[in-house]
C-alpha positions in Angstrom: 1.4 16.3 -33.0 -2.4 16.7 -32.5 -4.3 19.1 -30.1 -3.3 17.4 -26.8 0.9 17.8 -27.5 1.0 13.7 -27.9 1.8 11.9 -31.0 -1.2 9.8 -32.8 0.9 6.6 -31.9 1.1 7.2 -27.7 -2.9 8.8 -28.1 -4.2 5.6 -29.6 -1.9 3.4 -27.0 -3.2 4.9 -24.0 -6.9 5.0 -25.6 -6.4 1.4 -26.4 -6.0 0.6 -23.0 -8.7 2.9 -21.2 -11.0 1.4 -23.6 -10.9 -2.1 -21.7 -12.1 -0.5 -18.2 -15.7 0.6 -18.7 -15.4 2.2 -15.4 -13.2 4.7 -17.2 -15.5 7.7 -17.6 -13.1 10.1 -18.5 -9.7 10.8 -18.7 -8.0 14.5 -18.4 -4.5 15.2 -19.8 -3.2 17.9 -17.7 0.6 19.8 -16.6 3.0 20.6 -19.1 1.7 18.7 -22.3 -1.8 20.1 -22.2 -0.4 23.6 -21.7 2.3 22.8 -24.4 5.3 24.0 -22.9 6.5 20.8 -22.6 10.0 18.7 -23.5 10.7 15.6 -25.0 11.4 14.7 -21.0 8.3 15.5 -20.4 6.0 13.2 -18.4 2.1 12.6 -19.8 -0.2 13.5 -16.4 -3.4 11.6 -16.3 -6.5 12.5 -14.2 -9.0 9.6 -14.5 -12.7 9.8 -13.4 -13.5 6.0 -13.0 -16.3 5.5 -10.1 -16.5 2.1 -8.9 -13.0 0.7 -10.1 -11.5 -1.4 -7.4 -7.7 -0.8 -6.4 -6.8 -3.8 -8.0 -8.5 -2.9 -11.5 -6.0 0.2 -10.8 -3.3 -1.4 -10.6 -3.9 -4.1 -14.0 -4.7 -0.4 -15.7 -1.3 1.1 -14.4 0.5 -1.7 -15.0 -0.8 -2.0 -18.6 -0.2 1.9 -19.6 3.5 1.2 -17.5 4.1 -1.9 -20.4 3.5 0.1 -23.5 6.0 0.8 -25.8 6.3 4.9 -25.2 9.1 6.9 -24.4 7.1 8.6 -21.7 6.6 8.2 -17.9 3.0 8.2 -16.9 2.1 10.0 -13.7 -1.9 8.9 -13.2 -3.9 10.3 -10.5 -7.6 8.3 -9.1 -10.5 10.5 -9.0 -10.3 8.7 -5.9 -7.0 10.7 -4.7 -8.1 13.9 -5.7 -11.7 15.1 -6.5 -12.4 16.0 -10.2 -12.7 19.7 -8.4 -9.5 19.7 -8.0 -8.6 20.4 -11.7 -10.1 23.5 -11.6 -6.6 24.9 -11.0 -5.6 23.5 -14.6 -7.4 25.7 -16.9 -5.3 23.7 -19.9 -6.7 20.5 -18.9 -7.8 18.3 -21.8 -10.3 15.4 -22.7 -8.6 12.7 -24.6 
């Protein structure tokens, strides 16, 4: 395990992805695996600030982080949905 309670293998995954959307500015793990009271059932939360990308650019990035091989669901919120603000209320929140 590194500092943001994912294994190297999911970590470089999801990077691997985020890296093809240069809208992608950054990309905030939050909930139960950045405060690390998590379980092996545990969801990964996503918070992405990407200005500019189109609905359907969403959807090809959800739909590529849906398709990889990890034993997690991934719940990803827009910056669009939710101002960056918002994650104030997650002290634990992490850059990965």
């Amino acid at each position: 395990m590194n500092r943001v309670a994912l294994d190297t293998k999911t970590l470089e995954l999801l990077k691997s992805v985020f890296r093809k959307y240069p809208e992608v500015e950054k990309v905030y793990l939050f909930g139960s695996r950045a405060r690390g009271n998590y379980s092996k059932a545990s969801d990964i939360d996503l918070f992405l600030v990407a200005p500019g990308m189109s609905f359907d650019r969403y959807l090809k990035l959800y739909s590529e982080l849906e398709e990889l091989d990890i034993p997690y669901k991934i719940d990803l919120i827009m910056n669009w949905q939710l101002p960056e603000e918002a994650l104030e209320i997650y002290p634990e929140k992490v850059d990965i």
